[in-house]
LUMSELO-199817 format. One record per residue (C-alpha): residue number from 1; residue in one letter; x, y, z. Coordinates in Angstrom, 2 decimals. Example, Ala and Ser with C-alpha at 12.3 -4.5 7.8 and 13.67 -1.06 7.14 Angstrom:
  resi  resn        u        v        w
     1     a    12.30    -4.50     7.80
     2     s    13.67    -1.06     7.14
end
This chain:
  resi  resn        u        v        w
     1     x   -14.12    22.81    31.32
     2     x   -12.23    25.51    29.86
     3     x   -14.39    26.06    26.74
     4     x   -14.98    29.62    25.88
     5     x   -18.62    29.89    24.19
     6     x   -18.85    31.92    21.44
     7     x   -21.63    31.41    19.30
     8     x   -25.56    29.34    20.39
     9     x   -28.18    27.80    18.63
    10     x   -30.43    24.75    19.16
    11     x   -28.75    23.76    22.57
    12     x   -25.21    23.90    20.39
    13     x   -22.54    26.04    20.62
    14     x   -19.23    26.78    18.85
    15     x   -16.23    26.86    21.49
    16     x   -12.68    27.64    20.96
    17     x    -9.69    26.24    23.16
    18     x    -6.62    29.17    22.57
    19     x    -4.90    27.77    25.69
    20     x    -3.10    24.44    26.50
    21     x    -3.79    24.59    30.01
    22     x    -7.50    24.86    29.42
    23     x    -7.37    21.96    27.38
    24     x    -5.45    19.67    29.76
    25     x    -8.65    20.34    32.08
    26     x   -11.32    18.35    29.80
    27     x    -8.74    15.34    28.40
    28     x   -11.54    13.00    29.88
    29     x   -14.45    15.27    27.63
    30     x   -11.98    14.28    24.94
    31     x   -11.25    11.11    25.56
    32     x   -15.12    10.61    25.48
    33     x   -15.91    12.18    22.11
    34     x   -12.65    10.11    21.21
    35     x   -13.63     6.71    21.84
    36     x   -17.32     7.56    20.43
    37     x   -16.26     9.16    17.16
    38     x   -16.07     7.79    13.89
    39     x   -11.98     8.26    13.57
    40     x   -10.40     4.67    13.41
    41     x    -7.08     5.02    11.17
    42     x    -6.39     8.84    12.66
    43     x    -7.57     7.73    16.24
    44     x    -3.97     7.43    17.89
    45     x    -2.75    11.08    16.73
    46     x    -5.75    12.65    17.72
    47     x    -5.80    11.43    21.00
    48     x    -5.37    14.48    23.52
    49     x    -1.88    12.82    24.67
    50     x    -0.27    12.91    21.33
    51     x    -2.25    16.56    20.33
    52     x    -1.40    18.07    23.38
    53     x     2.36    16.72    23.79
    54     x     3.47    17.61    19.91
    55     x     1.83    21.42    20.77
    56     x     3.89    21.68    23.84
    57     x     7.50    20.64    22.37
    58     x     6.67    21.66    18.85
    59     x     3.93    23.90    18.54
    60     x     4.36    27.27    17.44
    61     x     1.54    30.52    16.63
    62     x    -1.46    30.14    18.14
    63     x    -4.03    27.28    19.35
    64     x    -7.23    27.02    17.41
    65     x    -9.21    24.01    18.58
    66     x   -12.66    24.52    17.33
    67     x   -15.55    22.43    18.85
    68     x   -19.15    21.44    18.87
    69     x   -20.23    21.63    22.24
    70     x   -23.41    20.33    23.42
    71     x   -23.87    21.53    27.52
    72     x   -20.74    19.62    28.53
    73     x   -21.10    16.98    25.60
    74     x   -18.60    17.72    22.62
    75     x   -20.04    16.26    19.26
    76     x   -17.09    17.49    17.24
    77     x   -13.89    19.23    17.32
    78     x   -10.75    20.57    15.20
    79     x    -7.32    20.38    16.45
    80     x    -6.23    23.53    14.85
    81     x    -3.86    26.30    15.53
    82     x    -2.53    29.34    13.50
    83     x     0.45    29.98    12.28
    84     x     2.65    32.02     9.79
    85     x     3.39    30.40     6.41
    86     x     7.13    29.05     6.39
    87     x     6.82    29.49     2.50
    88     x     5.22    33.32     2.41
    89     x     5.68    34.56     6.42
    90     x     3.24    37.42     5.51
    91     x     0.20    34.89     4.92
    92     x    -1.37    33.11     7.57
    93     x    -2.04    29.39     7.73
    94     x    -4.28    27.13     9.94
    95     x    -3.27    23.52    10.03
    96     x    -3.81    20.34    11.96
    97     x    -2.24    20.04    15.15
    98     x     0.66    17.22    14.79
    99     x     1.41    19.04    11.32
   100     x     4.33    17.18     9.61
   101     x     4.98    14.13    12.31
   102     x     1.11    12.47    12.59
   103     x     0.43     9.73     9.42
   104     x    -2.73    10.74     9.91
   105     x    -5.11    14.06    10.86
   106     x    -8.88    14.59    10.82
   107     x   -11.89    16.58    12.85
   108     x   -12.78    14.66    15.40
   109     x   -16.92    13.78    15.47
   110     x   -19.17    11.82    17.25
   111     x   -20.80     8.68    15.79
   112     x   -23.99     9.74    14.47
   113     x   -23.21    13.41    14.75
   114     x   -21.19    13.85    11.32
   115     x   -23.13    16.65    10.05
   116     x   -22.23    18.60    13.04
   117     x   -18.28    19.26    11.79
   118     x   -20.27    21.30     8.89
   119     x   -20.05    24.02    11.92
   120     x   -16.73    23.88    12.07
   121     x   -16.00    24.69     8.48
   122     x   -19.19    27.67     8.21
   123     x   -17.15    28.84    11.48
   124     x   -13.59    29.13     9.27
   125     x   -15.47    30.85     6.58
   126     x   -17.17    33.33     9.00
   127     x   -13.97    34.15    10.11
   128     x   -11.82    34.81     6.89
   129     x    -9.80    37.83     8.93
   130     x    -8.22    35.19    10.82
   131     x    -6.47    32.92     8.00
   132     x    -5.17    33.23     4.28
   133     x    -4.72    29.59     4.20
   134     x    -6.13    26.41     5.49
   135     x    -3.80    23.35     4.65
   136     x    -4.58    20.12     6.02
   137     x    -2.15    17.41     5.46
   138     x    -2.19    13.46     6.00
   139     x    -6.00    13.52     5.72
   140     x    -7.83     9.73     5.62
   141     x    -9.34     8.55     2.37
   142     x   -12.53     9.05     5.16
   143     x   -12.16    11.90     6.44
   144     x   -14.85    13.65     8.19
   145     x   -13.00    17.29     6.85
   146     x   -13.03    16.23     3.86
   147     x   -16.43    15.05     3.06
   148     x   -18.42    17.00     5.44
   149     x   -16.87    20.32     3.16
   150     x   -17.93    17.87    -0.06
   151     x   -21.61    18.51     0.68
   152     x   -21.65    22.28     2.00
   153     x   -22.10    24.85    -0.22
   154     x   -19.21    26.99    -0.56
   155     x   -19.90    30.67     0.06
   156     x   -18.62    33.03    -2.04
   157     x   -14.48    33.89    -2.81
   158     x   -14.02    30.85    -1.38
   159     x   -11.86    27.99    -3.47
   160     x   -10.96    24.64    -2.48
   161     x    -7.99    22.12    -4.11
   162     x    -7.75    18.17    -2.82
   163     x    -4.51    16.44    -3.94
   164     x    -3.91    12.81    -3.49
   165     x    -0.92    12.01    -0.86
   166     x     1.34     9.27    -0.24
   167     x     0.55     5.48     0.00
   168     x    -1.05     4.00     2.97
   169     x     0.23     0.35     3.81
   170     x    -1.85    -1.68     5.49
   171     x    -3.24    -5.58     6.76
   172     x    -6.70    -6.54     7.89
   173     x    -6.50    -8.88    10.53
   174     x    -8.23   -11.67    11.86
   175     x    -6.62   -13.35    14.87
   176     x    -9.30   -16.27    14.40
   177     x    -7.94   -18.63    12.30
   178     x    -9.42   -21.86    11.42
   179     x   -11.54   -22.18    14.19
   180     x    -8.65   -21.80    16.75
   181     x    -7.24   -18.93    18.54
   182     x    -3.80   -18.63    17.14
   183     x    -2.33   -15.79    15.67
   184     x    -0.74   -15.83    12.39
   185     x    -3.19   -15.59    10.10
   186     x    -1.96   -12.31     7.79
   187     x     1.05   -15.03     7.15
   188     x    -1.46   -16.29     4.71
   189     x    -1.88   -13.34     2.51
   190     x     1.95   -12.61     2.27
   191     x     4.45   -13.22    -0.71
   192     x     5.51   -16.67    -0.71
   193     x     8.97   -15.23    -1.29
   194     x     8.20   -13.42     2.39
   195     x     7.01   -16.47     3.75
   196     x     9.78   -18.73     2.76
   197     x    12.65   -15.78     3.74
   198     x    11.11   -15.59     7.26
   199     x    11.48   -18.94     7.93
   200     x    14.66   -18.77     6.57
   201     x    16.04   -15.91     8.65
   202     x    14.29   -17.05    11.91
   203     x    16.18   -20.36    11.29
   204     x    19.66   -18.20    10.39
   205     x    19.61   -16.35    12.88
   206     x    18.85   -19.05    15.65
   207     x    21.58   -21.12    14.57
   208     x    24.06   -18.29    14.41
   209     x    23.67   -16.14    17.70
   210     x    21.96   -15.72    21.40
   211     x    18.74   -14.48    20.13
   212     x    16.61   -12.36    22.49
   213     x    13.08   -10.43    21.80
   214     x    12.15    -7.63    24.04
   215     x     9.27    -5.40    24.91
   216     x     9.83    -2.38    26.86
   217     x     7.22    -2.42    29.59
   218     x     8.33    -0.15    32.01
   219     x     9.27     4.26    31.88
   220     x    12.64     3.21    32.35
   221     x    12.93     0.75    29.71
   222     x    11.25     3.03    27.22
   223     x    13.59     5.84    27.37
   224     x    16.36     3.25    27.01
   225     x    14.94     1.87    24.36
   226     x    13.79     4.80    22.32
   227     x    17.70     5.90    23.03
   228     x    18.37     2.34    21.30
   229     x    15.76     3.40    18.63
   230     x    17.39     6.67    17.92
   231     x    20.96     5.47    17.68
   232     x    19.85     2.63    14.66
   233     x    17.70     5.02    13.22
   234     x    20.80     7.39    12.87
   235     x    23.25     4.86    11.70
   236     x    21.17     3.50     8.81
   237     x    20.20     6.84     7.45
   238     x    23.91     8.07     7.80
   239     x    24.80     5.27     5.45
   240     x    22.10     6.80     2.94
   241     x    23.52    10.57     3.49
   242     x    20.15    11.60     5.39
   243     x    19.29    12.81     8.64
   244     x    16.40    10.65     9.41
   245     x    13.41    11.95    11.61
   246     x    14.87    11.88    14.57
   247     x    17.76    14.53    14.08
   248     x    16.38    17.35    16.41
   249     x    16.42    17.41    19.93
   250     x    12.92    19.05    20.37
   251     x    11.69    16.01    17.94
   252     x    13.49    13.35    20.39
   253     x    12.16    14.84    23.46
   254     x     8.77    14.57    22.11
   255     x     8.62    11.26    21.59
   256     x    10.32    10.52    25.03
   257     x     7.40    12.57    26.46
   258     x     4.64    11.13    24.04
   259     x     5.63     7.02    24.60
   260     x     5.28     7.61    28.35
   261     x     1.86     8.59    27.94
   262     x     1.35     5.98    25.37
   263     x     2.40     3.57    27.61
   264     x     0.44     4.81    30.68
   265     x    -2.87     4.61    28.19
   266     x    -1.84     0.77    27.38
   267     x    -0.68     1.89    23.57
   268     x     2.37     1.57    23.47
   269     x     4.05    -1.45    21.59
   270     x     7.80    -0.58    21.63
   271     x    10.01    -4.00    20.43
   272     x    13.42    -4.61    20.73
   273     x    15.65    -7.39    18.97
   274     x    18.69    -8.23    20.47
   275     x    21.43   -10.77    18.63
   276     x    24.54   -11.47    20.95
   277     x    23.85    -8.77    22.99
   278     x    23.75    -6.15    20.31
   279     x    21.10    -4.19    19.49
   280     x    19.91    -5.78    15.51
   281     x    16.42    -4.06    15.35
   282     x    14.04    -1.87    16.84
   283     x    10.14    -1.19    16.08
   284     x     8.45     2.18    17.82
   285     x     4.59     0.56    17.43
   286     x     1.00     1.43    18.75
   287     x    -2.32    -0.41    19.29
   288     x    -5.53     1.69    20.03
   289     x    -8.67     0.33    20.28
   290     x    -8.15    -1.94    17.58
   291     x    -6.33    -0.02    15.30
   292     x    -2.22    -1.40    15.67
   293     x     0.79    -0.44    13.43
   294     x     4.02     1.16    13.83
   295     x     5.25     4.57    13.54
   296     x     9.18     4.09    12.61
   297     x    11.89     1.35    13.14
   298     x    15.31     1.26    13.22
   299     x    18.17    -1.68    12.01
   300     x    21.72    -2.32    12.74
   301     x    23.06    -2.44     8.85
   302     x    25.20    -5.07    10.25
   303     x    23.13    -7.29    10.75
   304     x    21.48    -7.04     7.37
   305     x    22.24   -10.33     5.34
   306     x    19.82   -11.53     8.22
   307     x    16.89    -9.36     7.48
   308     x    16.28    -8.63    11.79
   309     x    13.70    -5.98    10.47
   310     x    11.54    -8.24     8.77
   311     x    11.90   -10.76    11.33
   312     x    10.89    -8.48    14.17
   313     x     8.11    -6.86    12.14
   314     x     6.91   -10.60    11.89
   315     x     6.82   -10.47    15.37
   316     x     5.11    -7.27    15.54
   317     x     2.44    -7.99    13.81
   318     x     1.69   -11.31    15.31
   319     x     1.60    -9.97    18.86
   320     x    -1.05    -7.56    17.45
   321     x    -2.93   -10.11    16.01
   322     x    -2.84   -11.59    19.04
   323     x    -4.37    -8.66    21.10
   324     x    -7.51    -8.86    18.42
   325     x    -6.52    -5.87    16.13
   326     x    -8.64    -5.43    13.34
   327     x    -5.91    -3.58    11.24
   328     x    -2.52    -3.17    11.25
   329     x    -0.76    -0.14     9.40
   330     x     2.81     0.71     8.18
   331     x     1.69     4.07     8.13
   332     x     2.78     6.60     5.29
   333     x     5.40     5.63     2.56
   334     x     5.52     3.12    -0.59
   335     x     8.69     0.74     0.38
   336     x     8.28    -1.99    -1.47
   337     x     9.13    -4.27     1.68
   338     x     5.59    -3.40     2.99
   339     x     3.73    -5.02    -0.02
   340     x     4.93    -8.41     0.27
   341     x     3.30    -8.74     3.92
   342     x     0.26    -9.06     2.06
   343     x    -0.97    -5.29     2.41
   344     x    -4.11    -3.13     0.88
   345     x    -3.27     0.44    -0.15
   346     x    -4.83     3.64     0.32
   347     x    -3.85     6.92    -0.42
   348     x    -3.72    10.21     1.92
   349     x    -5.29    13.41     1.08
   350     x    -3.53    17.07     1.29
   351     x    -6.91    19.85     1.57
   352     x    -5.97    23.34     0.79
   353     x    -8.94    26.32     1.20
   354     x    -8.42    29.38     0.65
   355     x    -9.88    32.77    -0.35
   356     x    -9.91    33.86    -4.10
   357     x   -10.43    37.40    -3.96
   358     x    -7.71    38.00    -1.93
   359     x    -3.86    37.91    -3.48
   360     x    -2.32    36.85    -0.61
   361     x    -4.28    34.22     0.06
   362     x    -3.94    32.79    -3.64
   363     x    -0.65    32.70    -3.44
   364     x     0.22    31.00    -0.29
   365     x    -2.30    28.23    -1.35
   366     x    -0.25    28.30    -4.96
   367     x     3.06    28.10    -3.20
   368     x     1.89    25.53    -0.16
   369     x     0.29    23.43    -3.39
   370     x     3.56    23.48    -5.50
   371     x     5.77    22.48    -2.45
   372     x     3.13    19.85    -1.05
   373     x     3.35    18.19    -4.98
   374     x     7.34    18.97    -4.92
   375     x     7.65    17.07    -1.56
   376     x     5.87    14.40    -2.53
   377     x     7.40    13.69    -5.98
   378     x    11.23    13.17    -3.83
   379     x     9.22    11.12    -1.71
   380     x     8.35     8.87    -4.21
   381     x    11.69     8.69    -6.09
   382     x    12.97     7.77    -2.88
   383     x    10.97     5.03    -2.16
   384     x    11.81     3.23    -5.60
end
């Protein structure tokens, strides 16, 4: 299946994936140890589709996937690859694959099996040659990483920094309500300010133009409507004097090549509001075995006295309702929109390990620490 053995012991071994094409041979041995591990939150962005896709368009240095193989069985695995540091090119860093565009990034590990990503870790520190620097961002308050390095024991010269990361929005559902099958239930748990404006809005907006609600369904329709997505995306951060996330090319033509596969796999939730004809609001969503929320949106600021984001999102969240999520999740960021919908919050985690008796090593993990901190600091002024 493309796994190169490297290490054995008790019917386990340690095998690395350096090649994409390898990996594209055992998706379904992912897919496997996906729906069976303990991931929920992260489960979307470390799906082989979205791992996979991001490393082709955006990848750069060298593939690292580390897993726990057991015969043809995987119990764990790390989406890793290598790369130099953008801050300190001399040092070298290892980071989750989907660095900088996935809300979320973990090991992946079989239910039952947790103790097994321990391996994965005592692998990294057997091979110090091959890394200054191991910086993973976007990291669940659960995170199998994180607390299966909690309990080892470190071995020596080797240090280890957690930092707390940006706020996690998000609603538990329950598309049961009152005895009846009906979705709407989160309504109950939002502002009554909310509650009252979507009414409102919904009753504006009816009254004032041709209202129509779409769902892109087909490949065709999703590249039109990620084009759609795109172009309000653009034109509301252009007001603000930013570029948005969507600026690059490389960037656009990865989520062109990610939402067909997302939409092949039955993921894809990718909503359209239309107002006269015109394109008013846009919402770039996902549902995965339970686990719904969306990933960006976009809003014609023209259309703003009528609140079509809000409106949509409404929308959004009852259709996912609907469809039984358990959870749905604004994803990273503090807007203080999302509270009003009735949300919990959690809090990401940045890891950084490194190697303290070597120089460069301590200072790429001081310079990744200070810019991680930095970056999140504008991030949070931002969002005020």
């Amino acid at each position: 299946m493309g796994l190169t053995s490297l290490t054995r012991g008790l019917g386990q071994r340690i095998a690395l994936i350096t090649d994409i094409a390898q990996w594209q041979l055992w998706q379904s041995a992912w897919d496997d140890l996906l729906r069976h591990s303990t991931a929920f939150e992260a489960r979307l962005f470390l799906s082989s589709e979205w791992l996979t896709t991001w490393w082709q368009h955006l990848g750069r240095g060298s593939l690292l996937v580390i897993a726990v193989a057991d015969g043809d069985h995987l119990l764990a695995a790390a989406p890793l690859f290598v790369a130099p540091s953008f801050l300190l090119p001399m040092a070298r860093l290892v980071r989750l694959i989907g660095n900088g565009k996935a809300d979320y990034g973990d090991f992946l590990v079989r239910q039952g099996c947790e103790e097994v990503a321990g391996q994965i870790w005592r692998w990294l520190f057997a091979h110090r040659s091959l890394w200054h620097l191991v910086a993973l961002h976007e990291l669940p308050e659960e995170s199998v990483a994180l607390a299966t390095l909690r309990e080892l024991t470190l071995p020596p010269h080797i240090a280890v920094c957690e930092l707390r990361g940006e706020v996690c929005h998000r609603i538990p559902l329950n598309a049961v309500r009152c005895g009846q099958n009906e979705s709407g239930s989160w309504r109950l748990k939002a502002t009554k300010r909310l509650q009252q404006q979507l009414k409102r809005r919904k009753r504006q907006i009816s009254q004032t133009f041709e209202v129509r609600f779409e769902e892109a369904e087909t490949p065709e329709e999703v590249d039109r409507a990620l084009e759609q997505l795109f172009a309000l995306h653009r034109l509301r951060w252009g007001q603000l004097k930013q570029t948005g996330v969507f600026l690059s090319p490389k960037v656009r033509r990865f989520h062109h090549a990610f939402a067909q596969k997302a939409l092949r796999r039955g993921w894809l939730r990718l909503h359209l509001l239309f107002l006269n004809g015109a394109i008013a609001a846009a919402y770039y969503a996902f549902h995965c075995d339970g686990y719904a929320g969306f990933y960006t949106c976009g809003f014609h600021p023209a259309f703003a006295r009528y609140s079509p984001g809000k409106v949509l999102l409404a929308k959004v969240i009852d259709a996912a309702e609907g469809e039984g999520a358990q959870v749905f999740d604004f994803m990273r960021g503090n807007e203080t929109y999302k509270a009003e919908f009735g949300t919990i919050v959690v809090h990401n985690r940045h890891l950084f390990v490194w190697q303290s008796d070597k120089a460069l090593s301590r200072l790429a993990a001081l310079c990744h620490r200070f810019a991680t901190r930095l970056t999140l600091r504008i991030k949070t002024a931002a969002q005020r």
